[in-house]
C-alpha positions as CSV (number, residue, x, y, z in Angstrom):
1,X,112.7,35.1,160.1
2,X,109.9,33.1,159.3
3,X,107.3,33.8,156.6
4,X,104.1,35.3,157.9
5,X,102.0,33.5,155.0
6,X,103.1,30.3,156.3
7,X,101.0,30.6,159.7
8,X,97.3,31.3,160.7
9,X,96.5,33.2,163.3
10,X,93.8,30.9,165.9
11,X,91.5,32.5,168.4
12,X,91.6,29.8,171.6
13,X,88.7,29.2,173.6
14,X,87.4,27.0,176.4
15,X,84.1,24.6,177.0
16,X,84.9,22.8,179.7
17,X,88.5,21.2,179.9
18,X,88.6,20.9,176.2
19,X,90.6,24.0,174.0
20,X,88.9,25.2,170.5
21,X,89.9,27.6,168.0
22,X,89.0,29.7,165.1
23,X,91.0,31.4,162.9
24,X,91.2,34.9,163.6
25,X,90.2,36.1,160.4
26,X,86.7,34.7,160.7
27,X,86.0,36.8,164.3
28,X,84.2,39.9,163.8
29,X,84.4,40.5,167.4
30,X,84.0,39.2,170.8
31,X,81.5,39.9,173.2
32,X,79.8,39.5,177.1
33,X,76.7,37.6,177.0
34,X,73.5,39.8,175.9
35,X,70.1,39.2,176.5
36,X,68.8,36.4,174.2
37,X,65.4,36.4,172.7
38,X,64.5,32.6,172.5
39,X,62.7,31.2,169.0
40,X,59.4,30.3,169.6
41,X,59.7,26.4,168.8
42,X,62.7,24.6,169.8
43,X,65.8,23.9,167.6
44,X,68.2,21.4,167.8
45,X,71.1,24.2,167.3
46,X,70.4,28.1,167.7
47,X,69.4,29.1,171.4
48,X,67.7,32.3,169.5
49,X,68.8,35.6,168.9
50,X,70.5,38.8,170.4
51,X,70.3,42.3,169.1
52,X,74.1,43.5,168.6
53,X,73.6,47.3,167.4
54,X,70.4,46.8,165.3
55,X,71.5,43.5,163.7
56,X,69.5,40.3,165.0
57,X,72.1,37.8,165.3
58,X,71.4,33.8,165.9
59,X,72.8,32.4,168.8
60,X,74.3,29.0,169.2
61,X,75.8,27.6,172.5
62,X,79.2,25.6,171.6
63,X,78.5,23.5,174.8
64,X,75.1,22.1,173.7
65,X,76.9,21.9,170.1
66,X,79.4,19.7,171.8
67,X,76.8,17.8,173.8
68,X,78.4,19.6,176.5
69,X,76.2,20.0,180.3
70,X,75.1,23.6,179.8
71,X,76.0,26.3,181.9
72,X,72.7,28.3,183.8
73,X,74.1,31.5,184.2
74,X,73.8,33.4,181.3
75,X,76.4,36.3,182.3
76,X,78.9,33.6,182.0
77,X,81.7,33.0,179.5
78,X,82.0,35.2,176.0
79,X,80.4,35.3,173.0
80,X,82.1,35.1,169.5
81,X,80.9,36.8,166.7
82,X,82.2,35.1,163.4
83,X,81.0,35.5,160.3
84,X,79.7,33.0,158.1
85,X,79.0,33.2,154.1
86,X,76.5,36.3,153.8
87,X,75.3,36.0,157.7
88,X,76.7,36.5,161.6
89,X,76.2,34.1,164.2
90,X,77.1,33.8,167.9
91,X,78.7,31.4,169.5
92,X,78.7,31.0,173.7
93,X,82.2,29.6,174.3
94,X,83.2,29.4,178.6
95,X,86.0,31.8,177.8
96,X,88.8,33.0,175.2
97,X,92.1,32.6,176.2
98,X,94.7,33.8,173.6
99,X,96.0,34.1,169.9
100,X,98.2,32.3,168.7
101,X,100.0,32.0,165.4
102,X,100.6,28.5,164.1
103,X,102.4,27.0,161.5
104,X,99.9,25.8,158.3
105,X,102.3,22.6,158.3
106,X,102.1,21.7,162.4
107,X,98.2,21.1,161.5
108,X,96.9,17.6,161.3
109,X,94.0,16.2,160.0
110,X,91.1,15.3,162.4
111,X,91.0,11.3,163.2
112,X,88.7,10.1,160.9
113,X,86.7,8.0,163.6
114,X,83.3,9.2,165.2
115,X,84.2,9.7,168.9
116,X,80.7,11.8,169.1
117,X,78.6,14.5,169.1
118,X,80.2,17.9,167.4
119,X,83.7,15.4,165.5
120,X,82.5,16.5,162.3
121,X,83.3,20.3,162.8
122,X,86.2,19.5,163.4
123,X,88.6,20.8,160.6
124,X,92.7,20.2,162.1
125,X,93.9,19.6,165.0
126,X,97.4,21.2,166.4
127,X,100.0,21.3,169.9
128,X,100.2,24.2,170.8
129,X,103.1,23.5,173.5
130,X,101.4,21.0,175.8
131,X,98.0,21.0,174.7
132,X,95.6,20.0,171.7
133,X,94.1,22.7,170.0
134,X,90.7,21.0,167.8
135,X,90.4,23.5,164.6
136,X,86.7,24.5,164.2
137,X,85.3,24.5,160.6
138,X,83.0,27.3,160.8
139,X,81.5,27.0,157.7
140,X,80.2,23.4,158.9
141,X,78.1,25.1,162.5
142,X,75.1,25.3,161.6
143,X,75.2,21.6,159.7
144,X,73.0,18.6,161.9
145,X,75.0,16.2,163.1
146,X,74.0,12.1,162.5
């Protein structure tokens, strides 16, 4: 039997035809979309806020983080709730698919090159059977890319 400490546990989600995770650890729980209250100027990253059970909440949309053609309908896809250092934020994913529990060692390092908008989130990389898992760096979100 394998060691349990060897493996991190990855929530999977979709935008678009591309698969993303977070580790599992950092989810405080997932939602349906809920009615956003935009900021009053435009930012480059937060779409505004939502109210989740008294606590006001940014938003950011993963597709538009991603450079992504946003999706209209707002009752679509899920909404993460992660938890960053001393603060929650949202983050509009298409859908979540699974958990899966991965082997530290089976995760690579990004590639190094910039092959665009949302590369430098990117924390590992992994197979997961067939596909290519890309590794989010939470902590790294709410950074502007260059």
């Amino acid at each position: 039997m394998e060691d349990a400490t060897n493996h991190i546990q990855l929530a999977c989600f979709i935008l678009e035809d591309k698969q993303f995770a977070v580790d599992i650890m950092r989810i405080r729980e997932i939602i349906v979309p809920h009615q956003l209250s935009p900021f009053p100027c435009s930012t480059e990253l937060l779409e505004g806020v939502i109210n989740l059970r008294g606590t006001v909440i940014p938003v950011m949309n993963m597709r538009k983080r991603f450079g992504i053609p946003v999706i209209d309908d707002a009752a679509a896809g899920k909404v993460l709730i992660v938890t960053l250092v001393g603060q929650l934020l949202a983050l509009i994913v298409d859908d979540v698919m699974e958990v899966i529990s991965v082997p530290v060692t089976d995760i690579k390092s990004p590639i190094l090159i910039d092959f665009g908008v949302g590369m430098e989130i990117i924390l590992g990389v992994c197979l997961v059977n067939t596909r290519v898992v890309m590794i989010l760096d939470i902590d790294s979100l709410l950074c502007t890319h260059t």
